[in-house]
C-alpha positions as CSV (number, residue, x, y, z in Angstrom):
1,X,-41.8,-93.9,82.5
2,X,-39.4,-92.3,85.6
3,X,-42.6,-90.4,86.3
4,X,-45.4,-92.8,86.5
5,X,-42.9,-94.7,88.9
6,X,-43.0,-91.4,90.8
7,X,-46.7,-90.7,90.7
8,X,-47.1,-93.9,91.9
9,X,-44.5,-94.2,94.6
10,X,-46.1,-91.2,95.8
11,X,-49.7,-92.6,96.1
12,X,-48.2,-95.7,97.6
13,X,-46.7,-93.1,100.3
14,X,-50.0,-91.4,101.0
15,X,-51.5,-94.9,101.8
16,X,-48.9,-95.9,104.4
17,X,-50.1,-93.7,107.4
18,X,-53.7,-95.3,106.8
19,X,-52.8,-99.2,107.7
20,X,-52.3,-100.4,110.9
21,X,-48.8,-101.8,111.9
22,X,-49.7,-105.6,111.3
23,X,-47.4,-106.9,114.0
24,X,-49.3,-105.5,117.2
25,X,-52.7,-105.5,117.9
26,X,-54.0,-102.1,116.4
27,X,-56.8,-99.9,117.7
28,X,-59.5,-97.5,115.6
29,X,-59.8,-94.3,116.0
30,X,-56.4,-94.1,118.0
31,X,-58.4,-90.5,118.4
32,X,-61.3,-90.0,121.0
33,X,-63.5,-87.6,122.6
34,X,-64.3,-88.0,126.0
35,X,-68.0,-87.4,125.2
36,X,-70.4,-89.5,123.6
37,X,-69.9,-93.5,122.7
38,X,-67.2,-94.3,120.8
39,X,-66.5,-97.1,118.4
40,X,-63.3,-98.9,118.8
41,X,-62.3,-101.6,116.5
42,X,-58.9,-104.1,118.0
43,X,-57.7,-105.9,115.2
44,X,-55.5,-109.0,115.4
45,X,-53.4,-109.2,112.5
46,X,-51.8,-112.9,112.7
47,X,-51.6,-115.9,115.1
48,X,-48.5,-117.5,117.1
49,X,-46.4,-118.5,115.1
50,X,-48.2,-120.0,112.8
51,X,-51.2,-121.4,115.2
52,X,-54.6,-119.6,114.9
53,X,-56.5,-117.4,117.3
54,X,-59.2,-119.0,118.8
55,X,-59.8,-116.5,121.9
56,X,-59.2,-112.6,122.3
57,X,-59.6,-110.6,125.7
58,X,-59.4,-106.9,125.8
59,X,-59.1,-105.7,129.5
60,X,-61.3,-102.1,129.8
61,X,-59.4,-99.3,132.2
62,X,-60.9,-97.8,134.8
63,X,-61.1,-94.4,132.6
64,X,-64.2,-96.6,130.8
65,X,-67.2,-96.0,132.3
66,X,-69.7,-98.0,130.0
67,X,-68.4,-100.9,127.5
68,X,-70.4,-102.9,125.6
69,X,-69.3,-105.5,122.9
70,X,-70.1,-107.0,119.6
71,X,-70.6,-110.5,119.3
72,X,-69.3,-112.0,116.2
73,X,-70.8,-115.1,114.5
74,X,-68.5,-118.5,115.5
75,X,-67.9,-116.7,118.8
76,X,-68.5,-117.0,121.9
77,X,-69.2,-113.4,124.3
78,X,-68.4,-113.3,127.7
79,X,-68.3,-110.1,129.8
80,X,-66.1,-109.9,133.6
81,X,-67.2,-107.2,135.9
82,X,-68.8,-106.2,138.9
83,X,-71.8,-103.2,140.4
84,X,-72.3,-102.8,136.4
85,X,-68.6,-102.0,135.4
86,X,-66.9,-104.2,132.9
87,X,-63.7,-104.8,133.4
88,X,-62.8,-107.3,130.7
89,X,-64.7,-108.7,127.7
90,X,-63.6,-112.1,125.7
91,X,-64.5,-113.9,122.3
92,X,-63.5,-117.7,122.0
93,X,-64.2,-120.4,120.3
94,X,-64.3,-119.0,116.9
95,X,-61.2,-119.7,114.7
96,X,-58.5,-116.6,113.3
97,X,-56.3,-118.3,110.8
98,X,-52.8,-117.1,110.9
99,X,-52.6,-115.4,107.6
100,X,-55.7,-113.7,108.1
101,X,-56.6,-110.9,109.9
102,X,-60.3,-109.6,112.1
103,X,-61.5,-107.0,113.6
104,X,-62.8,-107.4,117.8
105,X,-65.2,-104.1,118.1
106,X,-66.4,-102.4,121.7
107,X,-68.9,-99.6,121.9
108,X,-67.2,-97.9,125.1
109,X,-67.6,-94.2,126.8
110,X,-64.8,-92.6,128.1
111,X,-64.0,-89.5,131.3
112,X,-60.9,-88.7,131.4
113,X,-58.8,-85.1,130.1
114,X,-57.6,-84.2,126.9
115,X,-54.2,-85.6,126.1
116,X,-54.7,-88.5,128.5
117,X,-53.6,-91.6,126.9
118,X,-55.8,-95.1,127.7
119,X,-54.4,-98.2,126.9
120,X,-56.7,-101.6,126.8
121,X,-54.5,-104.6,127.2
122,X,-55.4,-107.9,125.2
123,X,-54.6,-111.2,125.6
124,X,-54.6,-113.4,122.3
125,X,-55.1,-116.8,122.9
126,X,-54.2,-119.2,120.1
127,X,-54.8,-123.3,119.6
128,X,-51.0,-123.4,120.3
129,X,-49.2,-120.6,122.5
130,X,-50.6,-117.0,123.1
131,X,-49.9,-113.0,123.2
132,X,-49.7,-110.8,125.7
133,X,-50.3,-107.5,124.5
134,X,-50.1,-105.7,127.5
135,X,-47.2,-103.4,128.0
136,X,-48.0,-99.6,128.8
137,X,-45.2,-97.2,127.7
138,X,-43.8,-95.5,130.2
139,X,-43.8,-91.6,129.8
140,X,-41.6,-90.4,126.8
141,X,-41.8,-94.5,125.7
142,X,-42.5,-95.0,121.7
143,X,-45.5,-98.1,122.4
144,X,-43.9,-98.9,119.0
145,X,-40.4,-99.9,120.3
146,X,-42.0,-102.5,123.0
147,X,-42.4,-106.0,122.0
148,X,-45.7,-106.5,122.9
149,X,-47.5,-103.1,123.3
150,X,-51.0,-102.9,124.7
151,X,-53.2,-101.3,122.2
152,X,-54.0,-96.9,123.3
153,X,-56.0,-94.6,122.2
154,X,-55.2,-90.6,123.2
155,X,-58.3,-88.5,124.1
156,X,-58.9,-85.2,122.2
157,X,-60.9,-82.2,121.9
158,X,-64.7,-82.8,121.0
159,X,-64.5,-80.0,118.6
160,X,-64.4,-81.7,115.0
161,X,-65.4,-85.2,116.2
162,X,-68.8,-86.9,116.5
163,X,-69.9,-89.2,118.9
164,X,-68.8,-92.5,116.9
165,X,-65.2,-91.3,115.2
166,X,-66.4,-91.3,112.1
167,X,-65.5,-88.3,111.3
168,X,-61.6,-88.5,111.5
169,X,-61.6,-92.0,109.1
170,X,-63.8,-89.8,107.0
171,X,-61.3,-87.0,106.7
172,X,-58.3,-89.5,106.9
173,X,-59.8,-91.0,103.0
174,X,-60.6,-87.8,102.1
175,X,-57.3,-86.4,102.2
176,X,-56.0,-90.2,100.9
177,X,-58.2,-90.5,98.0
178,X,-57.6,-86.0,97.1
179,X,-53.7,-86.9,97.5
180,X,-54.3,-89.0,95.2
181,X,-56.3,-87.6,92.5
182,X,-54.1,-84.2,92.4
183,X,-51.3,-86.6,91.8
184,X,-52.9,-88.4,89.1
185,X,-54.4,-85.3,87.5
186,X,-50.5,-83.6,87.8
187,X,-49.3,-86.6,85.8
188,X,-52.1,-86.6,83.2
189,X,-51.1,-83.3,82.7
190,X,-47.8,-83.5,82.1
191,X,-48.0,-86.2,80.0
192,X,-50.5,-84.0,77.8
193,X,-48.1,-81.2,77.4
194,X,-45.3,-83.2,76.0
């Protein structure tokens, strides 16, 4: 019995790295190349106390050089910019309830150098007050430890990536769901030799 509890607490443990911190605005990959498109996904993971979302705007830094949204049905798209930049792009008029949570996606392209960090602040507006996810950690700063941190991502090597991500969430549930399994198959097998 102890060691099912184990196995289990284990897998449970492997998991945790893979959610996003439910109190901030969270961003996917938090990884990019500076090549290529990238696919970033901002999710909003609960309202103002209580009230829903009804309108999310993601400001894009100047290390963007292309940025194109996705619209999502019940929402309205607007995009602020100037000589072809973007510089911020909002959805509104939809409805987030407070216990729920959505994802806001961008299609962006990066310059910038290796181990540069790029932060995209967002404002959450809700039917009764709003968020301000905009502070930028100062160097040596945990983004973690401010109230109401604007959401980064840090820019890599292109070696193992390709031009969407995809391949660090695919390695990040590959190693998740093997953890896993060699857990599993250790307990099976102890159980078998008692």
């Amino acid at each position: 019995m102890k060691r099912g509890i184990v196995a289990a607490a284990a897998v449970g443990l492997l998991l945790v790295p893979a959610l996003p911190i439910l109190g901030h605005v969270g961003v996917a990959p938090d990884e990019v190349t500076p090549e290529g498109s990238q696919r970033l996904a901002f999710t909003i993971g609960h309202g103002c106390d209580g009230s829903p979302t009804n309108r999310v705007t993601i400001e894009i830094p100047e290390q963007v050089t292309s940025a194109r949204p996705q619209p999502k049905p019940g929402w309205e798209l607007s995009v602020e910019g100037a000589d072809g930049a973007v510089s911020s792009v909002t959805w509104q008029g939809g409805t987030l309830p407070d216990g729920q949570f959505d994802e806001f996606v961008i299609s962006v392209a990066f310059e910038g150098e290796e181990g540069q960090s790029v932060y995209f602040p967002v404002v959450q507006g809700c039917e009764d007050g709003e968020h301000r996810w905009i502070q930028i950690p100062a160097e040596g700063e945990d983004a973690h430890e401010l109230p109401e941190p604007a959401p980064g991502v840090l820019l890599t090597a292109t070696e193992d990536s390709d031009a969407d991500g995809s391949a660090d969430s695919l390695t990040i549930v590959a190693l998740v769901l093997g953890g896993a399994g060699l857990l599993m198959g250790s307990f099976a097998l102890m159980n078998n030799r008692r």
